[in-house]
C-alpha positions as CSV (number, residue, x, y, z in Angstrom):
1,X,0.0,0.0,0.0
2,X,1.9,3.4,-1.2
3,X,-0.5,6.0,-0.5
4,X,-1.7,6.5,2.9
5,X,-5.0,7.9,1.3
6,X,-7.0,6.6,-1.8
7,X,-10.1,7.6,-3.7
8,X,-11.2,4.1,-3.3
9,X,-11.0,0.9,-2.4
10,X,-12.3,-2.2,-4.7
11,X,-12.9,-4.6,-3.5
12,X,-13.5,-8.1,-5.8
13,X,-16.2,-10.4,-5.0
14,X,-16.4,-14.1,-4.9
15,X,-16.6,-14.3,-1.1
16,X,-20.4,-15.7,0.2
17,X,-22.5,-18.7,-1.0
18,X,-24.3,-16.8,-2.7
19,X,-26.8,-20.1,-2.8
20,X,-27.8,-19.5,0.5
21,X,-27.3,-16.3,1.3
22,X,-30.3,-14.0,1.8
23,X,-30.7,-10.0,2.1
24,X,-30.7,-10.7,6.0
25,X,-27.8,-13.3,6.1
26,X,-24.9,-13.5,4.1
27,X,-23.0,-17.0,4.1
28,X,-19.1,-15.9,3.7
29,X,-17.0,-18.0,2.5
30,X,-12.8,-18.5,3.7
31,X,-12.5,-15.8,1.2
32,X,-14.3,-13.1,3.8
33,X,-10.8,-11.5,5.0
34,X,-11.4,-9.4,1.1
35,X,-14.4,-7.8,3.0
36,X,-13.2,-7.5,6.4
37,X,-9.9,-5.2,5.6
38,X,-11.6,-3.0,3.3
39,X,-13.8,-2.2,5.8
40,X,-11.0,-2.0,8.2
41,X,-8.7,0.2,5.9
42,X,-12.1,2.6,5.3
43,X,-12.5,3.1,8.8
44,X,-8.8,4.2,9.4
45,X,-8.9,7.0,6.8
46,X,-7.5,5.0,4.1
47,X,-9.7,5.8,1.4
48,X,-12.9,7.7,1.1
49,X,-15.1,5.4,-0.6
50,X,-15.8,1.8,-1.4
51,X,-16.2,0.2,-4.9
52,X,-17.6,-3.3,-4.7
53,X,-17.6,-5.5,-7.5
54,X,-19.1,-8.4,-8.8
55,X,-22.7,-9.5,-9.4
56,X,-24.3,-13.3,-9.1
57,X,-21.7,-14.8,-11.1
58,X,-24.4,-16.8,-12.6
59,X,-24.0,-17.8,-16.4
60,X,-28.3,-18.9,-16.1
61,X,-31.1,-17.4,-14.4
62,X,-31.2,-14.4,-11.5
63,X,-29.5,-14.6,-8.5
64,X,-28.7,-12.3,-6.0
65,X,-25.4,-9.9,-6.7
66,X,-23.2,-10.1,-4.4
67,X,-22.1,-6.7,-4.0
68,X,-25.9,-5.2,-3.3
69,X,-25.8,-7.9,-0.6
70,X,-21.9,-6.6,0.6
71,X,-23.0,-3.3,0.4
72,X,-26.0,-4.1,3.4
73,X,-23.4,-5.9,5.2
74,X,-20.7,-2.5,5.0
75,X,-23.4,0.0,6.2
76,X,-24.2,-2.5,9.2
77,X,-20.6,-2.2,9.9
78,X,-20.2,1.7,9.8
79,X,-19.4,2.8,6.4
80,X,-21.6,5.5,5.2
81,X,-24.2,4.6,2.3
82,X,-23.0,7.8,0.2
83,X,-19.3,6.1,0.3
84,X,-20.4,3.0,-1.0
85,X,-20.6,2.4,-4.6
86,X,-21.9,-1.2,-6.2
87,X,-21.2,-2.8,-9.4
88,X,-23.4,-5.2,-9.8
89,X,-23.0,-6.6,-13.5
90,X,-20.0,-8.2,-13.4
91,X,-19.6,-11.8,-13.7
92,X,-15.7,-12.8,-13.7
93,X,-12.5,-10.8,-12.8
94,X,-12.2,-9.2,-16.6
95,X,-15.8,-7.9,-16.1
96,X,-15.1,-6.9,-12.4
97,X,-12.2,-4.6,-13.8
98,X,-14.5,-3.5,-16.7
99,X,-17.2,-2.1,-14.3
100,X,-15.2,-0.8,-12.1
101,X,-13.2,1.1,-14.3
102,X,-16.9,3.2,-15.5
103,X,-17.6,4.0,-12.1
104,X,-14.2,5.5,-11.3
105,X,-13.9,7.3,-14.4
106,X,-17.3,8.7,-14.0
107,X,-16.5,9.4,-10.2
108,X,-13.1,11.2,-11.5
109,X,-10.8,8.6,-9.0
110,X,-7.5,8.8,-10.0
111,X,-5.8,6.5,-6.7
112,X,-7.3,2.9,-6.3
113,X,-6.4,0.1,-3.8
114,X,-7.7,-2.8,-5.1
115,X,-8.5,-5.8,-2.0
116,X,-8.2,-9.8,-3.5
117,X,-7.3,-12.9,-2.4
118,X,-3.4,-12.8,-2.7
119,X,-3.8,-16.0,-5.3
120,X,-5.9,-13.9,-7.1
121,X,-4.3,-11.1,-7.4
122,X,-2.1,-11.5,-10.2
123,X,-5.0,-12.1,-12.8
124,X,-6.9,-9.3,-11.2
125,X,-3.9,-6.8,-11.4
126,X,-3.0,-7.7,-14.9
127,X,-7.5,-7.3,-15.5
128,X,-7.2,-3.7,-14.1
129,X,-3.9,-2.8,-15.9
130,X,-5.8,-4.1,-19.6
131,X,-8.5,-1.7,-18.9
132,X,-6.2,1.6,-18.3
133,X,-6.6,1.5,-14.4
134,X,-3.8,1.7,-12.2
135,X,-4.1,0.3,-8.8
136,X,-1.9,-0.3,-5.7
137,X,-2.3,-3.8,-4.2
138,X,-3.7,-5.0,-1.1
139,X,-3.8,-9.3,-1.0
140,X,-5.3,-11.1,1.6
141,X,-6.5,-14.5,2.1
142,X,-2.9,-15.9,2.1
143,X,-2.7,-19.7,1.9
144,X,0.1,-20.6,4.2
145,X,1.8,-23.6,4.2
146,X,2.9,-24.5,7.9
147,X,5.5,-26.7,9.3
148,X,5.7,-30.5,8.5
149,X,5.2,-32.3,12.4
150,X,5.7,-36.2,10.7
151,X,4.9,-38.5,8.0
152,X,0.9,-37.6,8.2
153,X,1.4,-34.0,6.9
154,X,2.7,-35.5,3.5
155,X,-0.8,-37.7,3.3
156,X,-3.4,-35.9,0.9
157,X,-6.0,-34.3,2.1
158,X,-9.8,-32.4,1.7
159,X,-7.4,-29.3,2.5
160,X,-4.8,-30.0,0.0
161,X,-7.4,-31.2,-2.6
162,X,-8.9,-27.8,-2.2
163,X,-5.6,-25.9,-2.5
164,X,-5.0,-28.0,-5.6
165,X,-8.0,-27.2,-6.6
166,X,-7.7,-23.6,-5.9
167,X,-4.4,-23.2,-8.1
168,X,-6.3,-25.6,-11.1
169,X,-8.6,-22.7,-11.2
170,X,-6.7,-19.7,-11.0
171,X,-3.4,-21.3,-13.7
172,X,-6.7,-21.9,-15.8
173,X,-7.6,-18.4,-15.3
174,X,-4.7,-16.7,-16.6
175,X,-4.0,-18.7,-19.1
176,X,-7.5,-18.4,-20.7
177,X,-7.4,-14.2,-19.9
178,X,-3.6,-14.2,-21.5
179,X,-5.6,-16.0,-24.9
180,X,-8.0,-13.8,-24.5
181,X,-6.2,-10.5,-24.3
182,X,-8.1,-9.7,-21.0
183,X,-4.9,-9.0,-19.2
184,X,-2.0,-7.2,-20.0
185,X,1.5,-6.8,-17.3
């Protein structure tokens, strides 16, 4: 984080089950600390207002955005509803970066953190740079490995399959975006 104050914060989606989350109860998934610190760095001065980003994700059918349901959740925690701006169209990282970028040219913000899962951030760095926006970084989320104890830390398991898992889908990611010319370094 360079500046010490930023016209705004986004902050990428993909963090509740949105499949059973409601408008009174969000369901966050381990991906939650993307909310938590924006909210955190808000409320220290850090930037004046909040960009959230990402609607149902959905390819079929209507489902709830996530960021309308984010943006209840921020209020309830004491960021003012004039400070909280919601993009709620987007469906993958390249779209988050899309939308976000109208809503800070129209808003005239020229110094963006932008708040990701660390694994994510690459992609989502290299999304923002291909649409003209330059942001400072701010990961969270980190996947740490921690210290081997004997033999039954080398055994797979639901944790590692996830992790796996986890790097599958982001690799996948950039290399279809790189194809694509969705992101640019």
């Amino acid at each position: 984080m360079k500046d010490s104050n930023y016209d705004a914060i986004v902050v990428l989606s993909g963090m509740t089950h949105l499949s059973i989350s409601t408008e009174n109860q969000i369901e966050f998934s381990g991906a939650a600390d993307r909310i938590l610190k924006a909210v955190e760095l808000f409320k220290q001065g850090k930037a004046d207002s909040l960009i959230l980003s990402g609607g149902s994700g959905a390819l079929f059918g209507d489902s709830l955005s996530e960021s309308q349901l984010l943006k209840n959740f921020v209020i309830m925690m004491g960021v003012p509803s004039e400070r909280v701006h919601v993009e709620a169209n987007s469906q993958n990282t390249y779209q988050n970066a899309v939308e976000s970028a109208k809503i800070i040219k129209k808003l005239g913000f020229t110094k963006i953190l932008l708040v990701t899962s660390a694994f994510h951030m690459f992609r989502a760095h290299g999304c923002f740079n291909k649409v003209g926006i330059d942001v400072d970084l701010f990961p969270v989320d980190y996947i740490a490995q921690r210290e081997v104890q004997d033999f039954r830390d080398f055994l797979p398991s639901s944790g590692s399959l996830n992790l796996v898992s986890t790097a599958i889908h982001e690799l996948t990611g950039i290399v279809a975006y790189l194809l694509t010319g969705r992101i640019s370094f």
